[in-house]
N, C-alpha and C positions, 0 to 999 in steps of 0.2 A: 507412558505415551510413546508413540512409533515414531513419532517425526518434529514432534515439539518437546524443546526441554524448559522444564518451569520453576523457580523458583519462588518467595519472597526476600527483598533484601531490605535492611533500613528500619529493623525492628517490625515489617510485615506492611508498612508502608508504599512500599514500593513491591507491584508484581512485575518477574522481569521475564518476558516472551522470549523464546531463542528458538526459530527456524533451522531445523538441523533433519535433510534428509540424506547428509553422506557427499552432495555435491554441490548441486547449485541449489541449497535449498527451493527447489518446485512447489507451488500451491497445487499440489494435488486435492483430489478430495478428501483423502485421508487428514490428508494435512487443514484444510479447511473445515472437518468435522472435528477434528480436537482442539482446534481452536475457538470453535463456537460454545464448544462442551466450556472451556474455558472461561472465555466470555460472558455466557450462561453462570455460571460459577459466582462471578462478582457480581452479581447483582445483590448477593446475601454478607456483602461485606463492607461496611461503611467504614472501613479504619484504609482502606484502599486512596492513596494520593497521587498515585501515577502507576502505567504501564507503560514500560519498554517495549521496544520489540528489537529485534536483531538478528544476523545472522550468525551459523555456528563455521569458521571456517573464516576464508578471504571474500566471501561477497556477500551480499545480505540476499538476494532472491532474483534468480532470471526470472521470475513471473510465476503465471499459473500455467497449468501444463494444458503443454498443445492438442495432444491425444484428445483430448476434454472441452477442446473447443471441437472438435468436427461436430456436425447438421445433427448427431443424431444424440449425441449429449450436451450440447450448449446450451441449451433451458434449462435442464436440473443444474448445470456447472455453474451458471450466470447467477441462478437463486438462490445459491448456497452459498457463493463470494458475495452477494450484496447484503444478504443477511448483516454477514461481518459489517458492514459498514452501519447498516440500522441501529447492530445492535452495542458498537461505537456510539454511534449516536444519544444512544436511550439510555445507557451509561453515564454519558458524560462527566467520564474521570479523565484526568489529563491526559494525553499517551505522547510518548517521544519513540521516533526511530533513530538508534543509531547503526548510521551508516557506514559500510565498509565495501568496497570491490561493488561488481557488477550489483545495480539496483534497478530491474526492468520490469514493461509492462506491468498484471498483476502485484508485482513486489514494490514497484513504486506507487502503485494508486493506495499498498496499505498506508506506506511513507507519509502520503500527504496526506492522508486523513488525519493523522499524525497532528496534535496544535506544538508541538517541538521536531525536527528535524538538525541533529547533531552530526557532524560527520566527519572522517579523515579525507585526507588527500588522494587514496587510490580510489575514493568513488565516481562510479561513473553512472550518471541517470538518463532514462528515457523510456520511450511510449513506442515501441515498435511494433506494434498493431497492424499499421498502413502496411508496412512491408509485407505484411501477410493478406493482406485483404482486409485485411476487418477493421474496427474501434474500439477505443475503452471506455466503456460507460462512464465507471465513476470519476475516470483522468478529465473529461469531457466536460462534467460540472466542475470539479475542484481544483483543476489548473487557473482557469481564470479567474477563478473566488483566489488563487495565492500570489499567481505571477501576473495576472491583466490580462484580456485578451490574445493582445496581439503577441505577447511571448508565450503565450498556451499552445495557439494556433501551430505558431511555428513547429514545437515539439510534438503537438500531435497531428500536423497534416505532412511533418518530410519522416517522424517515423527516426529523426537523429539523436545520440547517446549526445551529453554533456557532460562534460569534468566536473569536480567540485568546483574549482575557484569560479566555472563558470555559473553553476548554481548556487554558489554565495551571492555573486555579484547579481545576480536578476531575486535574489531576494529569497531564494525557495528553501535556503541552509540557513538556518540562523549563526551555527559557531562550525568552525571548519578546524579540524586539529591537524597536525607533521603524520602522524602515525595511528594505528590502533590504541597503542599503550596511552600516548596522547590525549585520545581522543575517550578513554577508560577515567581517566583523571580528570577531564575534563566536567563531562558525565557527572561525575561524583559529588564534583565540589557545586555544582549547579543544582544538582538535587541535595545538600546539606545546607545549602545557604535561601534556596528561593523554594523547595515542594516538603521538606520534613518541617521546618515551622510555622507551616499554614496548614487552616481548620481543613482535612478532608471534605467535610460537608459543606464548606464555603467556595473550596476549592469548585467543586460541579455545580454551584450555582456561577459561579464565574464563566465558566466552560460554556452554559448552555447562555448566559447574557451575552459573552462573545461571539456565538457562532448561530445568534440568532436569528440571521438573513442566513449564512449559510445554510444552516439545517433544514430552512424553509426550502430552499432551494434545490437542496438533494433531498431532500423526503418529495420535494413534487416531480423531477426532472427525472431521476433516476429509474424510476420505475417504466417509463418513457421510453429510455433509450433500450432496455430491457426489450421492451414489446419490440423496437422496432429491428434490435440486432437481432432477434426469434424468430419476427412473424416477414422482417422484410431482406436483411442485409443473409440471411443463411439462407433465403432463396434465390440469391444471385450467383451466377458460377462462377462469378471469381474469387467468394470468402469463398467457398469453398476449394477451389483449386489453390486458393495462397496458402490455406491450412494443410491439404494435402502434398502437395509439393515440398514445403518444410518439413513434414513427416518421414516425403521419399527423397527429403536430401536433392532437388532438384529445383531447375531457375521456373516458375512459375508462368504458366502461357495464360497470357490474359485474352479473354474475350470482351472486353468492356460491357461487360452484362451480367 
């Protein structure tokens, strides 16, 4: 694989995702095709009790790549990232991200799909969509299903990063560790104590009882917001001048239209 590294650890229990394109790990679509190949993958493996994800380096993922949101590839880009969450969904094996450095846009909405979010102290999370023009679909349903409304809102209508301690404290981190090394150990002893001696196949009945308002919620919403960032917000010029202007490195001229 080009941009994911994969292994199994924990006697084949545990598959663990590693986002590694060399920098800030990007959701490209490359990166987003070998991931679904991936995902696709487990469905023929019932001894599966959790998927990791992470990054390879100091941060887990700036997002999905900007180039792939301009007008003329946002629909294939959009149906290819939400796939990943469907097929999260239809899954339902556990999945933890842990967290390290920079966690933005696309890289945070896999996070919170996430039913564990583990992280060190240099993490920094956010939704910076708005600064560019646009939204995030899936951020849009599954913020409020983790942190309530009015703390969703906040992150995804100012577009601001938050610290860990501050994402522990609004509920969105479950364990926060000192360091990486830390936060490796951490990790470890949580998966030998609480996901290796429980029935895998109990386990994703537990998954889909817990997340069964959610799921109802992003299987009906998300498709939704799909149509309308396609059919309405990529006909406005200012998604598009916010995506172009980030492109060319310059401060965005809004026309409020």
């Amino acid at each position: 694989m080009e941009k994911i590294k994969f292994s199994y650890t924990h006697d084949g229990s545990v598959a663990q995702i590693i986002f590694d394109d060399g920098k800030g790990n990007v959701l490209d679509s490359i990166m987003m095709a070998e991931l679904q190949k991936l995902l696709d993958s487990f469905k023929q493996n019932n001894n599966i009790k959790l998927i990791t994800f992470e990054g390879a380096g100091k941060h887990f993922s700036f997002g999905a790549s900007v180039d792939e949101h301009q007008k003329d590839a946002a629909a294939i880009m959009l149906k290819s990232f939400h796939q990943l969450f469907y097929s999260l969904r239809d899954l339902a094996i556990p999945t933890m991200a842990k967290i390290t450095g920079q966690c933005l846009g696309g890289g945070m909405e896999v996070a919170i799909m996430c039913n564990f979010l583990f992280a060190d102290k240099t993490a920094k999370m956010g939704q910076p969509e708005i600064v560019l023009g646009v939204f995030p679909p899936p951020a849009s349903i599954i913020l409020p299903e983790k942190i309530g409304l009015a703390r969703a809102e906040e992150l995804l209508l100012t577009g601001k990063s938050i610290s860990a301690d501050e994402a522990k404290n609004i509920g969105l981190i479950n364990e926060l560790f000192e360091d990486k090394n830390a936060l490796e150990i951490g990790v470890n002893s949580f998966i030998e104590n609480y996901i290796v001696p429980r029935s895998a196949s109990s386990l994703r009945y537990g998954v889909k009882a817990s997340r069964a308002k959610f799921n109802h919620i992003l299987s009906n919403f998300l498709q939704n917001l799909e149509l309308m960032y396609v059919n309405q917000l990529m006909n406005t010029n200012d998604a598009n001048e916010g995506i172009n202007s980030f492109i060319e490195k310059r401060k965005p001229n809004w026309k409020n239209n």
